[in-house]
C-alpha positions in Angstrom: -44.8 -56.7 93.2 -42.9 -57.8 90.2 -45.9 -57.4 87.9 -46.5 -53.9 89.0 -43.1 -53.0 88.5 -43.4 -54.5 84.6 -46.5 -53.3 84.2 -45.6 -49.8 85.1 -43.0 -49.7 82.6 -45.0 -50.9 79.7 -47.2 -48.2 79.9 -44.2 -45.3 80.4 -42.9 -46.9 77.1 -46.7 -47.1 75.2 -47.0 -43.0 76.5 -43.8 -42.1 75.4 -44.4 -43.4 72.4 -47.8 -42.0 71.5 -45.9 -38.9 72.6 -43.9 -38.7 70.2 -46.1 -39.8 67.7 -48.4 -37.6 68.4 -45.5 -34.4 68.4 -44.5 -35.9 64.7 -48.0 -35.6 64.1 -48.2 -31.8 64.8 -44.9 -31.1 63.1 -45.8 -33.2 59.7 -49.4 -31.3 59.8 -47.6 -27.5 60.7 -44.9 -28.6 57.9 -47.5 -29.7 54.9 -49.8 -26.6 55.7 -46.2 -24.5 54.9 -45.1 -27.0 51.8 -48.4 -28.4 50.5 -47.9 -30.9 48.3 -50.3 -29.6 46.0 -47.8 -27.0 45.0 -44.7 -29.2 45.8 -45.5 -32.8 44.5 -42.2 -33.9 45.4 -42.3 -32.5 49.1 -43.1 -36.2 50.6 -39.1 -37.8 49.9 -38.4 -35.4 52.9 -41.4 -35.9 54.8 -39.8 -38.4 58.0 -38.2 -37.9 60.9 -34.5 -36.7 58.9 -35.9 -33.8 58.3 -35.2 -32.6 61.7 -33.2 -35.5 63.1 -29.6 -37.1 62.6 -31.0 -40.5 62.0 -34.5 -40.5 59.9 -35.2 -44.2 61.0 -34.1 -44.0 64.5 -34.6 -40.5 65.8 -32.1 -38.6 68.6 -30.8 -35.8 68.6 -31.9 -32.9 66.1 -29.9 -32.0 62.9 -29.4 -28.0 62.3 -32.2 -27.6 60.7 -34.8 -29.4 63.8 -32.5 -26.9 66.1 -33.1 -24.3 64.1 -37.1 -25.2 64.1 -37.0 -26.1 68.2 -35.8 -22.5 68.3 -38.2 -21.0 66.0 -41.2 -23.3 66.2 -41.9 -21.8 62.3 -41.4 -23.8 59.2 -42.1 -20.3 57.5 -39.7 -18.3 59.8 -36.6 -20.6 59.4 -37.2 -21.1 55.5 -34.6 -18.5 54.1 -31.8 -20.1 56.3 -28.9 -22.1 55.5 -29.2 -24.3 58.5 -26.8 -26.5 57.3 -24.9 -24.5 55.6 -24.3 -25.9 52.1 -25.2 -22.8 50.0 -28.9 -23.2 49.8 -31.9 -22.2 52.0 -33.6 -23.9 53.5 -36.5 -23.6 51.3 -34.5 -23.9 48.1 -34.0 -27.4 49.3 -37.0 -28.8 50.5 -39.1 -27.2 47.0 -36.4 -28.6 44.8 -36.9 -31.5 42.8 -36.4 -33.7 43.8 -36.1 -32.0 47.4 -33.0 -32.5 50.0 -32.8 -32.2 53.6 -31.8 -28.8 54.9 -30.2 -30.4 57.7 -27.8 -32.8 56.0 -25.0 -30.7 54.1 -24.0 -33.7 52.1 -27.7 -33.0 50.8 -28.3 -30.5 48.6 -29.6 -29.7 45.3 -27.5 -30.3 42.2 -26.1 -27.2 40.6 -28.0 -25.2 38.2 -26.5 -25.2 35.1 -27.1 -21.6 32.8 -25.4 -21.5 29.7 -24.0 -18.3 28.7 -25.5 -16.5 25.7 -23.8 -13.0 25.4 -20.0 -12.6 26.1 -17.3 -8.8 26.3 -13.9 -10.0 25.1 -10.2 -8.7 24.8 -9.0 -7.2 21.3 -7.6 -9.5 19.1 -4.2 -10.3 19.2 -1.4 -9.9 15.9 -2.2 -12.2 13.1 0.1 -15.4 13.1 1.7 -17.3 10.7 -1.0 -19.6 10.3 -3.4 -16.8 9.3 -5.4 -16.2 12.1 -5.9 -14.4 15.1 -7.4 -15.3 18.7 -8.6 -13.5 21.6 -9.9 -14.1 24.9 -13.7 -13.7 26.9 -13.5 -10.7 29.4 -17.1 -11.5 30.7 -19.9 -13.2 30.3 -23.7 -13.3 30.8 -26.5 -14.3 32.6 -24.3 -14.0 36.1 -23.0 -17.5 36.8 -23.4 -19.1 33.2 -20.6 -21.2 31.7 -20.1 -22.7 28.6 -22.0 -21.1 25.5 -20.2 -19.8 21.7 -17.7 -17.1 22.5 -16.1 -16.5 18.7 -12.0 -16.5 20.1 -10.6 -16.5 16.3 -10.7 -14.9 12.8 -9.1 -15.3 9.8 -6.4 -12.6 8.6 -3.7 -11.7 6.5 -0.2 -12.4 8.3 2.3 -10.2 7.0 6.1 -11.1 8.1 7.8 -8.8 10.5 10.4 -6.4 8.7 13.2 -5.8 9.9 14.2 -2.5 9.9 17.3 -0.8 9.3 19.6 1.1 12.1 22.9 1.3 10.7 23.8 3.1 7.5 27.2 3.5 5.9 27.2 6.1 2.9 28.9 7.7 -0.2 30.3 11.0 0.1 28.1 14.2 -0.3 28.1 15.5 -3.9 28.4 19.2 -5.2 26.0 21.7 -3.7 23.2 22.3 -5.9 21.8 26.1 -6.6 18.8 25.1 -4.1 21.4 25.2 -1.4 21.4 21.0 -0.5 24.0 18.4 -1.1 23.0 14.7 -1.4 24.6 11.3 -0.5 23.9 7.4 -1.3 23.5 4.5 1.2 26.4 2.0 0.0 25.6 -0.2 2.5 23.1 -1.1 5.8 22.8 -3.3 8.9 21.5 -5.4 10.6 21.8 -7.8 7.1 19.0 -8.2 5.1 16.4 -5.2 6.7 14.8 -2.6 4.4 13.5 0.8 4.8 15.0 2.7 8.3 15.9 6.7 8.3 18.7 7.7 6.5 20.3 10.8 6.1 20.7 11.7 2.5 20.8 15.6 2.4 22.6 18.0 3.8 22.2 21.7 3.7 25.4 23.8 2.0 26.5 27.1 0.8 25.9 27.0 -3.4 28.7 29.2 -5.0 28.5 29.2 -8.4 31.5 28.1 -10.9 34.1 30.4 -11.4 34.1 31.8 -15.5 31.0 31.0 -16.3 28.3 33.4 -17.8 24.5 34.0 -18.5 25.3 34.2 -22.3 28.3 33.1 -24.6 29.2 33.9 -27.8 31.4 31.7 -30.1 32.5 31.7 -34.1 30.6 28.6 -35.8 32.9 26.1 -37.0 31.7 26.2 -40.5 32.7 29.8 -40.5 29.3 31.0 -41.3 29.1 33.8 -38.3 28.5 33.9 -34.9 26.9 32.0 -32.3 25.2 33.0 -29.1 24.1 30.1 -26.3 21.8 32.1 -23.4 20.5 30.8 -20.1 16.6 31.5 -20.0 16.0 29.3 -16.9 16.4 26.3 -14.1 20.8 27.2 -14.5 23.0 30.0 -13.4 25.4 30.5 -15.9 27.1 28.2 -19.0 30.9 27.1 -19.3 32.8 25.2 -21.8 30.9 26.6 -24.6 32.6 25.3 -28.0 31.7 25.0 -31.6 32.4 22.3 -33.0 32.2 20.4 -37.0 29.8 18.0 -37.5 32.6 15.7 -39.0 34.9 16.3 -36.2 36.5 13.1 -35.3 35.2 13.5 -31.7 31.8 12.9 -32.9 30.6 9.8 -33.9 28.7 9.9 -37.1 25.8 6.8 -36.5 22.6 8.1 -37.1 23.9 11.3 -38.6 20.6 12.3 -41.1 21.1 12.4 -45.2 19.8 14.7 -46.9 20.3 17.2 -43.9 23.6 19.4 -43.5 24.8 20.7 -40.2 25.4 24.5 -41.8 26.9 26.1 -38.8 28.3 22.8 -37.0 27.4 21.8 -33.5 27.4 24.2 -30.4 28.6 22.4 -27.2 28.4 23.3 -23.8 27.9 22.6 -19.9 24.7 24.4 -17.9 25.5 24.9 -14.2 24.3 25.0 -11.1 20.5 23.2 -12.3 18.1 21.5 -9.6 19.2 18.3 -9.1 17.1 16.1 -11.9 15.6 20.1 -12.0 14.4 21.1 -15.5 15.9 24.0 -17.9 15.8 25.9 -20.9 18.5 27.2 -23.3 18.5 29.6 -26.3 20.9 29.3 -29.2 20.9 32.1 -31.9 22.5 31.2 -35.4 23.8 33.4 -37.6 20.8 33.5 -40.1 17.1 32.0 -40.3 16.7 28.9 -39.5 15.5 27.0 -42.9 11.9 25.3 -43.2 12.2 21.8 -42.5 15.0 21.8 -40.6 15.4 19.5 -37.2 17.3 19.5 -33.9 20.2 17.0 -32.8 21.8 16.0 -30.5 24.8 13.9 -30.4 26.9 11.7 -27.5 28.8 8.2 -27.6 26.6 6.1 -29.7 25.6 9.2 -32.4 23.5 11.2 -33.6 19.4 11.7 -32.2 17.5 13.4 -33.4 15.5 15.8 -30.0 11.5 16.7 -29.8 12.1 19.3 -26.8 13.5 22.1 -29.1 11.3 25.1 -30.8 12.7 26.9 -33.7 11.6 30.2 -34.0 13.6 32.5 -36.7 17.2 32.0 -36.3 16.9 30.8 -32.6 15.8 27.7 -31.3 15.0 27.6 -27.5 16.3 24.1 -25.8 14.3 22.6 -22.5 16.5 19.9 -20.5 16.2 17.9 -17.8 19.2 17.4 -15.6 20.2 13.4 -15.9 17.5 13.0 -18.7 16.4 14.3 -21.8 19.1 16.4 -23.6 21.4 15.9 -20.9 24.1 13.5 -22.7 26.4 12.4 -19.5 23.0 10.9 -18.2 23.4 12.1 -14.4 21.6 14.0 -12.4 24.2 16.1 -11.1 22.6 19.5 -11.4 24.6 20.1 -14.5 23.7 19.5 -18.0 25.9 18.7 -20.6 24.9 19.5 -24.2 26.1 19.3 -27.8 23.6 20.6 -30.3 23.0 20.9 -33.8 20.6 22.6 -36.5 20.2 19.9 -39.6 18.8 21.5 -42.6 17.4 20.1 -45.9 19.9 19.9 -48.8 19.3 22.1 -51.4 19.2 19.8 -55.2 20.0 21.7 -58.8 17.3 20.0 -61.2 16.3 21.5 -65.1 13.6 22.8 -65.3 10.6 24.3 -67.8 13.4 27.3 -68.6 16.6 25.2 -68.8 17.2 26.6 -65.4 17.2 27.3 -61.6 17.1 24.4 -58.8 14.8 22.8 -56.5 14.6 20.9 -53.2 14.7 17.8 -54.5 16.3 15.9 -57.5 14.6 14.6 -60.7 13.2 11.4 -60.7 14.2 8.1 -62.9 11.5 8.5 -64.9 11.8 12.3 -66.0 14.9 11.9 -66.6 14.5 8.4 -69.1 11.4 10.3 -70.7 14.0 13.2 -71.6 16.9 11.2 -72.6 14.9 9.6 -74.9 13.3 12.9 -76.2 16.3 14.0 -77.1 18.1 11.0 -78.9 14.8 10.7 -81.5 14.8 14.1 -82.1 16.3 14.2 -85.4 14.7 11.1 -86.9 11.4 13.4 -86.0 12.8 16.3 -87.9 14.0 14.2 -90.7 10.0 12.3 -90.9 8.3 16.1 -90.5 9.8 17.4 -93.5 9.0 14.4 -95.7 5.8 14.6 -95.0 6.0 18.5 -95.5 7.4 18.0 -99.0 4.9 15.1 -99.8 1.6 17.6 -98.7 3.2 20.0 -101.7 4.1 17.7 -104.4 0.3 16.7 -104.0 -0.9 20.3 -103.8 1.0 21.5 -107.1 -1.1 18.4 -108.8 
């Protein structure tokens, strides 16, 4: 009775295992006609029974993906699942290479690794100290690359902050000018050491001009030659403190005063008012009588005499152009006034003999003339004395 009872079990284990052999068998032939190795070389590392099972050398109970297939009974239909969830199909892992099991989630492909080729990034920042400037990548492409060449830097030129002026402290507000506008200075500025900032450096103003003063003034030269006439043409509203004045006054200082010239109707002083701040104008002065050939314009203040190119002599008048704190303004400000003492130098008549034994010229003899003559006249008489010896000899020798 024993026997049968062994025997009987032997042959329930030998069926049970040709049972499952034989289902293995159907499985491995359904699974290489849907993954042939042909196309996947690499399909047979996965080819056992942890494909479907927890334990591929002692098979139980069925992993996710065998479920999934005992549920389907289609390699083909369960292929774009995750059965095992660890981010790639089913299919993705048994065709990689080398494949992994798509029941097993600590099996799965090794990440694909895209490098990045093209990349949209952020403006660059300000320029540092050390000369460059860096920004950052926005995006990138393909999808899901890393790494790659993004260019985060280029050189430039760093330029140190300023700092800018706020506070201002100023002078006072100087004379209104004939354009209506006053101006200050900035004495002094804060925070220490900025630059530039907005000051306010004009102010608008009512222009009246100085009491007394007149369009055209006429004074006695100091030489006493005749009358003189200063006349605003343009760029100032009217003249005061018009005075003649000698060239050898003790006021003036005589440096650079020109020989061979003579001031004939002394210098002509005076102030121009109410002229564009560093503005320029014009002024005519008559003289008494025509102006002689040759004769030159100037000018005179604390170290002298200079001689000035901005004058035109035309007749007895000569017409002045000044600039306001520059040329032909003697107190050197621009402070829409000009100030202005002016003469007329003219060439110095010399007495010299002449052809006639009289009348002058312009200029005095020279060294030589004057030797040759001197001479001329101390031999004279020995030449007399010699011409009529030789007069007297030429008869004597005649009469023989």
């Amino acid at each position: 009775m024993k026997r049968l009872i062994f025997l009987f079990l032997g042959m329930v284990m030998v069926l049970a295992g040709y049972g499952s052999a034989h289902a293995f068998g159907n499985y491995l032939d359904t699974f290489n006609t849907q993954y042939p190795t042909s196309q996947f070389p690499n399909v047979n590392n996965v080819k056992n029974c942890g494909l479907c099972h927890l334990n591929a050398a002692n098979p139980g109970a069925r992993n996710a993906y065998g479920l999934a297939y005992a549920s389907s009974r289609s390699f083909s239909g369960i292929e774009n699942l995750d059965s095992d969830g660890d981010g790639f199909t089913n299919r993705a892992e048994i065709t990689n290479n080398p494949p992994t099991y798509p029941g097993d989630a600590a099996s799965k492909p090794a990440p694909v690794v895209v490098t990045c080729t093209s990349f949209t990034y952020s403006d660059f920042a300000a320029c540092q100290s050390n000369n460059t400037q860096t920004r950052t990548v926005v995006s990138s492409s393909p999808a899901g690359c890393t790494g790659g060449s993004p260019v985060l830097t280029q050189s430039c030129t760093f330029v140190p902050p300023t700092n800018t002026c706020t506070s201002f402290t100023y002078s006072d507000f100087g004379t209104c000018q004939s354009n209506n506008t006053q101006t200050r200075t900035v004495v002094s500025s804060s925070p220490s050491g900025c630059t530039g900032g907005t000051p306010v450096l004009t102010q608008s103003c009512t222009f009246v001009p100085p009491a007394g003063g007149s369009t055209s003034v006429t004074v006695t030269a100091a030489e006493g030659t005749g009358q003189i006439t200063v006349e605003t043409l343009t760029g100032g509203t009217n003249l005061t403190n018009v005075t003649a004045i000698s060239s050898s006054a003790g006021s003036i200082v005589q440096n650079g005063k020109p020989t061979g010239f003579a001031f004939n109707n002394g210098l002509v002083s005076f102030k121009l008012n109410a002229v564009a701040t560093g503005g320029t104008a014009q002024v005519k002065i008559t003289l008494p009588a025509a102006i002689p050939a040759g004769s030159k314009v100037y000018k005179t203040d604390a170290t002298g005499f200079h001689e000035y190119s901005g004058a035109t002599i035309s007749g007895n008048a000569v017409t002045l152009t000044l600039t306001d704190g520059g040329n032909g303004d003697s107190d050197g400000a621009a402070n829409g006034s000009i100030t202005d003492p002016v003469g007329i130098a003219s060439p110095v008549a010399v007495v010299s003999d002449d052809d006639d034994g009289g009348g002058c010229s312009m200029g005095g003899r020279s060294a030589t003339a004057t030797a040759l003559a001197d001479s001329a006249i101390m031999f004279s008489p020995l030449l007399i004395i010699a011409a009529a010896r030789f007069l007297r000899r030429r008869k004597v020798e005649t009469e023989k």
